[in-house]
C-alpha positions in Angstrom: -44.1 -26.0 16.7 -43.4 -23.2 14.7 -43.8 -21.6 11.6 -41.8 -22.8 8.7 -38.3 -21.1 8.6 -38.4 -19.3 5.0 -35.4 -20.3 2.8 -32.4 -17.4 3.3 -30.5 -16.5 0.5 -26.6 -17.1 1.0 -24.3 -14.4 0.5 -21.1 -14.3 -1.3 -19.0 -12.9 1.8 -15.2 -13.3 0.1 -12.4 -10.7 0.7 -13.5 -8.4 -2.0 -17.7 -7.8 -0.6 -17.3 -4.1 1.4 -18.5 -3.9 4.5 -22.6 -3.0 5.3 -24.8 -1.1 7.2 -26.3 -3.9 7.9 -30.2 -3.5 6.7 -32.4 -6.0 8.1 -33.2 -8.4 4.8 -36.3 -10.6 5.1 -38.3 -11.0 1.9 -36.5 -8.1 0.6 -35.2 -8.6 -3.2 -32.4 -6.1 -3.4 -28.7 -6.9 -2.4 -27.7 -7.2 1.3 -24.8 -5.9 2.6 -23.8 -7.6 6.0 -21.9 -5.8 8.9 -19.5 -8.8 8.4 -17.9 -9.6 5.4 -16.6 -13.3 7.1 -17.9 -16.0 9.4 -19.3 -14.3 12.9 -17.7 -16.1 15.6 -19.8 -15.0 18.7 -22.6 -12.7 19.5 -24.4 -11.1 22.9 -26.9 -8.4 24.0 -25.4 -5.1 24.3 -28.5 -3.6 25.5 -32.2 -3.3 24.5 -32.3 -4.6 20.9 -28.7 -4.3 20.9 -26.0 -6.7 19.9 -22.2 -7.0 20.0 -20.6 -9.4 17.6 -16.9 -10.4 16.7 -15.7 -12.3 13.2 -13.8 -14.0 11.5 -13.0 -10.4 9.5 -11.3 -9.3 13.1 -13.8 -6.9 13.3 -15.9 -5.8 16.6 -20.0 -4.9 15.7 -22.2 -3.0 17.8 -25.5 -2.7 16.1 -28.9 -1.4 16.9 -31.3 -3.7 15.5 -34.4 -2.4 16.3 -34.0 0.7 14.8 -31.9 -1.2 11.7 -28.3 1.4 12.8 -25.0 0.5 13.2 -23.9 2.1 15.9 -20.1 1.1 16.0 -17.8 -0.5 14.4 -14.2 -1.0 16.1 -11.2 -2.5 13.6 -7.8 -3.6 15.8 -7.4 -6.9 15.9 -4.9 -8.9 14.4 -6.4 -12.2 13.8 -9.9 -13.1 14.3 -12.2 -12.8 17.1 -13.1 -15.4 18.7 -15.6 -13.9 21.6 -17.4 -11.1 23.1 -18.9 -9.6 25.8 -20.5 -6.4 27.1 -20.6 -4.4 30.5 -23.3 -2.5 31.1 -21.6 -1.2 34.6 -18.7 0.3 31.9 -20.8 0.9 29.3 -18.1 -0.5 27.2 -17.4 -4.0 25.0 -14.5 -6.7 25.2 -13.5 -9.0 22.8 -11.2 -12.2 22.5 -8.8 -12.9 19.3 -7.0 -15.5 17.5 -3.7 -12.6 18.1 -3.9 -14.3 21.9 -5.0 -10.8 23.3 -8.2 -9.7 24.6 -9.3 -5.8 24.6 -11.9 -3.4 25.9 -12.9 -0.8 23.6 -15.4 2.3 24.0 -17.6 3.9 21.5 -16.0 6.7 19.5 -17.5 10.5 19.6 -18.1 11.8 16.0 -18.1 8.7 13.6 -19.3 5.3 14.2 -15.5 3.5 13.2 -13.0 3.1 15.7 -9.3 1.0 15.6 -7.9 2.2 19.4 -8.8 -0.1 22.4 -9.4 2.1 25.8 -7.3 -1.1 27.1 -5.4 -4.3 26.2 -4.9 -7.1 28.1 -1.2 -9.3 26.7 -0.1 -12.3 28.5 -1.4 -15.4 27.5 0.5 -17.6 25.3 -1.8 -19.1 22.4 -5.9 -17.9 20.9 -7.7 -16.8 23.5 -11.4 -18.8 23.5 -13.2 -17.6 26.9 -14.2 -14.0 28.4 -16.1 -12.6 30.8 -16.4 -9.1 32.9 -17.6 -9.2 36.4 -20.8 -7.0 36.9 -18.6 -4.5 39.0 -16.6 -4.2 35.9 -13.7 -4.2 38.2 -12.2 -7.5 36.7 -12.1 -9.4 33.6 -11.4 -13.4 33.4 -9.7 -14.7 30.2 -9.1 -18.9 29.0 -6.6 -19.8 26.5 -5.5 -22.8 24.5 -2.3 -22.2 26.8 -4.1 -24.0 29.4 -4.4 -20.5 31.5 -7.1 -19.2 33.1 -6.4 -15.2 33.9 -8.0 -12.8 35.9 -7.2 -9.1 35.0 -7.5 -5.3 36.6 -9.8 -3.9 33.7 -8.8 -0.4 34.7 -5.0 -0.8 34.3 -4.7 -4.0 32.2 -2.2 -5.6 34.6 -2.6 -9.6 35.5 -3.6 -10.0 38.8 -3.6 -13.7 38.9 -3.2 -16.8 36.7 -3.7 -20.7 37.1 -2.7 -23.2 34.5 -4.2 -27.1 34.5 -2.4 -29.4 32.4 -5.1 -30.4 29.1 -7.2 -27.5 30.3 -7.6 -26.1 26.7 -10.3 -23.4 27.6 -13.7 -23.1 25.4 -15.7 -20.6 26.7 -15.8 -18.8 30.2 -18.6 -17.2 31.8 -19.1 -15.0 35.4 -21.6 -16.8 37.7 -24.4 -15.0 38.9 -23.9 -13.6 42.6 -20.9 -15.1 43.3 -17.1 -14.6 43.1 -16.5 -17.3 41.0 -16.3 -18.0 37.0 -17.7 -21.2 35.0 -15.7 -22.6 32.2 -15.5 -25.8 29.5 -12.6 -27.6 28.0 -11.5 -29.5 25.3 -10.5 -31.8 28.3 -14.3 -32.6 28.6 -14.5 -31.2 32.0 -16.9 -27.8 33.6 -15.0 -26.4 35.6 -15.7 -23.5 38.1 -13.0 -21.1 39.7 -12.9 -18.8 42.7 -11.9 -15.6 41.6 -10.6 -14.1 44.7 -8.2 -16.9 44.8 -8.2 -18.3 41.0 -8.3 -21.6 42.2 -10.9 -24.4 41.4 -13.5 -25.2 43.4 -15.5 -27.4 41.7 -14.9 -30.0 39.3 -18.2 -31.7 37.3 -18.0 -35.1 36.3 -16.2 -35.4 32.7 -18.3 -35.8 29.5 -17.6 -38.2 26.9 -16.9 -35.2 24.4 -15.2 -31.8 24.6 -17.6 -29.2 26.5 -17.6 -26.5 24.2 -19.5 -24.2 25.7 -21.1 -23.1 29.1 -24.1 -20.7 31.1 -25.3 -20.4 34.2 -28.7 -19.6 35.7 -29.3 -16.4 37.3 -29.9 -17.4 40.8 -26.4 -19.3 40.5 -27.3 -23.1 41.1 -27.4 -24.5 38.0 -25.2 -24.7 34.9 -25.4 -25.4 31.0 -22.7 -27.1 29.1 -22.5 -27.8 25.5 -21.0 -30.5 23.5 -19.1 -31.4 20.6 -19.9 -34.4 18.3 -21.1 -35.7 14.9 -23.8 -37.9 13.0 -25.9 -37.7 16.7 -22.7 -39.2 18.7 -22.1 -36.6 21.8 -23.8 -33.1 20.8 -26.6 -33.0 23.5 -26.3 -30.2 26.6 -26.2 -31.3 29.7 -27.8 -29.5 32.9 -26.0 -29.7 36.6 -26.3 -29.0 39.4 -23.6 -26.3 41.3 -24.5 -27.2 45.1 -24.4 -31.1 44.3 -22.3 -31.1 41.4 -24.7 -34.3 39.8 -26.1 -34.0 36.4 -29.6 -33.5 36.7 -31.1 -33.4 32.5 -29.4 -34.0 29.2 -30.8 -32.6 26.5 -30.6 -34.7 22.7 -31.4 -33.7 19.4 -28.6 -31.8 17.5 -26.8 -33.9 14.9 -23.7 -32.0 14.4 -21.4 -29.8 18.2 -23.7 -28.1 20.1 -21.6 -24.4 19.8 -23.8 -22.5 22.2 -26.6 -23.2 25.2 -28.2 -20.5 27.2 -30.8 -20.3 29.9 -33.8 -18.0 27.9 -34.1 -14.7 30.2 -37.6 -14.1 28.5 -40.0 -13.0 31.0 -43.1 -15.3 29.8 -41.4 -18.3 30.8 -38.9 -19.1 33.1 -38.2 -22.5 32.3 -36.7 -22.3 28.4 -33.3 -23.0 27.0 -32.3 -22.2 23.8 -28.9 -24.0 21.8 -27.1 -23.6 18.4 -25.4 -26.0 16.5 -23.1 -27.1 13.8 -25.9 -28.4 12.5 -27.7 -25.2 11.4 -30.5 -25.4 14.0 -31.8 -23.7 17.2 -33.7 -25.4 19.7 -35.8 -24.3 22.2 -36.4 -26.7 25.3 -38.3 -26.7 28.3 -35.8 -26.9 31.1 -37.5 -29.6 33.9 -38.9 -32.0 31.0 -36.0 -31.8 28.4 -39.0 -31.6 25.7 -38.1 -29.5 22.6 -40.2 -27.6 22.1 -39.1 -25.7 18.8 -36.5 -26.5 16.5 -36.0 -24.4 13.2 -32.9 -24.9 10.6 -31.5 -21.9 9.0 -30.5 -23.1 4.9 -27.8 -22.4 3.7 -26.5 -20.5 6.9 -23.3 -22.9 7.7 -22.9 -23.1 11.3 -24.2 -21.4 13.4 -22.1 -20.3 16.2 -24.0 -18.5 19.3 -27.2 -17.0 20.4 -27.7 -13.1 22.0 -31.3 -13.8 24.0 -33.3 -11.0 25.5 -35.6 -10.6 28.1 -38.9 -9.3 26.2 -38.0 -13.5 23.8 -35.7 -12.2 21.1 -32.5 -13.8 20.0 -29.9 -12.8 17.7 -28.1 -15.8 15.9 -25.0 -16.0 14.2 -23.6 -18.1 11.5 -21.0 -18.7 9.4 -22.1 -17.8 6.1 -25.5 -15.5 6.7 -24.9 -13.1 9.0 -26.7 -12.5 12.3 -30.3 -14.1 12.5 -33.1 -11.9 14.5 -36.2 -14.5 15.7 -39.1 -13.1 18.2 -40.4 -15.9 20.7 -44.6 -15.6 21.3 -46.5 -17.7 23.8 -49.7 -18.4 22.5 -53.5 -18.3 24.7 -52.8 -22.0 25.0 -49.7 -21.8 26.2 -47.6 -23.1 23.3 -44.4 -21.2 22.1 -44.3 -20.0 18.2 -41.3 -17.8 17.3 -41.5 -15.5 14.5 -38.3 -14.3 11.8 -37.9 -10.8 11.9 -34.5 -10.6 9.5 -31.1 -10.5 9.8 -28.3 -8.3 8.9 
């Protein structure tokens, strides 16, 4: 297991703290001043050492936390985010918002604030929860409590298709790797997984006992994560399938409170982890054939924590609710046991 997760200090984060640069505090004394002055809804890699991240505060963060910068911050939404995502192919960040539009944004020349999307994408009808950009960075999919799922023309920002399900209150939406074809959840306890060339479903998993609040899928494209909600122990575990055979292969217990996030671990010492987040202020790290966890560390006083960012060289970035983004390091020792290590958080 582990080391020990050292106690974090909470932070005051009402309507009157100003916004940070967001220094990395670890046993640091003096005052921190997070990029985000409310909860941080979602978080992903932006590039090496990189992460994107989207509040509560309705802002959009991209900050370089290897070199401790904040390289841009983008203010434009009217209600809060509620998901990001990045293109490398655009070189350019989307987000999703409680104001039911999503937006593509670009960083700005000559200061690191911005409030003017390079696009915006207006249509669906209530929050939009799920987003993801094909690696082409021709196309975007959105998901909606609407019960819509829409697939956009990121250049122009016109709708090029939509398909509604009755119940299908989107959670998350992800691109699947190689394919023409998006994975989503649903408060209607399904995993669900669309053809994008014709927005229509063609596959339906077996429905969970609990909403599916979240979802990933590996990178060769035949298998996919989904997360779910719960309390006191009752749902809460992430659940493995298979995409060729549509059976549930693993399920994966441990989490006391909704599982918000699951993620297959790109890190290129092993192959074979999965890392989730919960409600109920943990991480956990499992090895993918056994189900074994193989860490698990609590963050105090950090509220819920809502998403992870992993990286390929065993970093993740973590956010929460009430503490900002968390940075951990993953090590694999000589005897083949996993340790991670806290570098800060900002």
């Amino acid at each position: 297991m582990g080391k020990r997760q050292s106690r974090l200090k909470s932070n005051n984060r009402g309507s009157h703290q100003q916004y940070g640069e967001g220094v990395l505090s670890n046993q640091s004394k003096q005052k921190q001043l997070l990029v985000h002055k409310d909860a941080i809804k979602y978080v992903c890699p932006a590039g090496d050492g990189i992460a994107l991240s989207g509040g509560a505060d309705q802002t959009l963060v991209m900050y370089d936390w290897k070199n401790t910068k904040l390289l841009q911050r983008w203010i434009g939404h009217e209600r809060e985010i509620t998901k990001v995502t990045y293109s490398d192919t655009l070189q350019a960040a989307f987000s999703a918002s409680r104001d039911k539009s999503a937006r593509m944004w670009k960083r700005a020349e000559g200061g690191n604030t911005g409030s003017q999307p390079v696009q915006s994408y207006l249509g669906h009808g209530l929050i939009v929860t799920g987003i993801a950009v094909d690696p082409a960075g021709k196309k975007l999919c959105t998901g909606s409590r609407d019960n819509f799922v829409h697939l956009w023309d990121i250049e122009t920002g016109d709708c090029i298709k939509q398909s509604g399900k009755t119940r299908n209150l989107v959670t998350h939406i992800c691109w699947v790797h190689g394919q023409l074809a998006v994975a989503q959840t649903s408060e209607d306890k399904s995993v669900r997984i669309w053809d994008t060339r014709t927005l229509q479903e063609s596959i339906l998993f077996p429905k969970k006992q609990y909403i599916q609040s979240h979802c990933d899928v590996s990178q060769d494209g035949n298998y996919v994560l989904s997360s779910s909600n719960g309390f006191n122990g009752q749902g809460c575990e992430v659940t493995l399938w298979d995409m060729r055979t549509t059976k549930l292969l693993n399920e994966y217990w441990g989490h006391e409170e909704t599982v918000s996030a699951c993620y297959f671990l790109p890190w290129k010492e092993s192959v074979d982890l999965i890392a989730t987040s919960s409600m109920d202020s943990t991480v956990k790290v499992w090895e993918q054939s056994t189900c074994k966890c193989l860490l698990s560390f609590r963050f105090p006083g950090s509220g819920s924590l809502t998403s992870i960012a992993p990286y390929a060289d065993g970093s993740m970035v973590v956010s929460s609710s009430e503490t900002g983004n968390h940075i951990l390091q993953l090590k694999k020792l000589p005897d083949g046991s996993i340790v991670r290590e806290s570098i800060g958080s900002y």
